[in-house]
N, C-alpha and C positions, 0 to 999 in steps of 0.2 A: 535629584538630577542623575541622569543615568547614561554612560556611554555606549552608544549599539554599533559594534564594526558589523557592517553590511555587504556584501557583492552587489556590485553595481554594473548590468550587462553593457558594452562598451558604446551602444546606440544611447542609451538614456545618460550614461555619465560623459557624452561629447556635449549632447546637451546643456549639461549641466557647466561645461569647462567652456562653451559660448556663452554664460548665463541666460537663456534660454531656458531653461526650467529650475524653478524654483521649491519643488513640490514633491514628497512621494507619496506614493499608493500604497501601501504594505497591509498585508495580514499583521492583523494585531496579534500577535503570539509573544511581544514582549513589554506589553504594559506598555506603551510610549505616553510621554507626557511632554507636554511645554515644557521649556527648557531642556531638556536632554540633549545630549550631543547626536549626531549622527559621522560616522566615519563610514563613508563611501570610495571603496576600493573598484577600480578599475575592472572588469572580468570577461574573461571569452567563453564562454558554456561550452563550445565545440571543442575547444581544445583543454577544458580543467586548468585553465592559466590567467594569473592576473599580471597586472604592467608593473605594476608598482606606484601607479596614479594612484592618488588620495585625494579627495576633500571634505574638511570639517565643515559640519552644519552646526548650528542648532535649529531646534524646531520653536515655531513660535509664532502657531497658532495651527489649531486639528480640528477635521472635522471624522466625527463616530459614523462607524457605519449604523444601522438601522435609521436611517434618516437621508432623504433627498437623493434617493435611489442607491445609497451605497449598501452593499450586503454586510451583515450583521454579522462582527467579530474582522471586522477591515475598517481603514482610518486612512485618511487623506491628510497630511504634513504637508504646511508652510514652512519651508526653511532659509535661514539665513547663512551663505557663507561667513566662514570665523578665517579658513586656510585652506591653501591647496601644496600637495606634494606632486612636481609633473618630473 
């Protein structure tokens, strides 16, 4: 199990703090596996600045890209909140 802190742009992580989405899309460039953590940080692209908002995931359950139209070397996460820092 692996912890991945992430930027989380502030449309997708409201979402996520309505639960509302339970789910990310990510380029795979860090091995994700079931069970990992995810640490999702709050972020404003425009301005280079996060809140200080957090929420702990874990992942638990992926689906690979090359398969049912996702592009290959990207993964779709099922995640479950653990915590939030608002």
């Amino acid at each position: 199990m692996k912890i991945h802190e992430l930027k989380c742009h502030f449309e997708a992580f409201e979402a996520k703090a309505l639960n509302l989405k339970n789910w990310e899309y990510r380029l795979n460039d860090r091995n994700y596996k079931i069970g990992d953590i995810l640490i999702e940080k709050e972020y404003f692209p425009e301005q280079d600045k996060f809140t200080g908002r957090e929420i702990e995931e874990q992942v638990i359950w992926m689906l690979k890209g090359g398969s049912f139209g996702i592009p290959a070397g990207y993964v779709i996460m099922t995640t479950k909140e653990l915590s939030r820092k608002q």
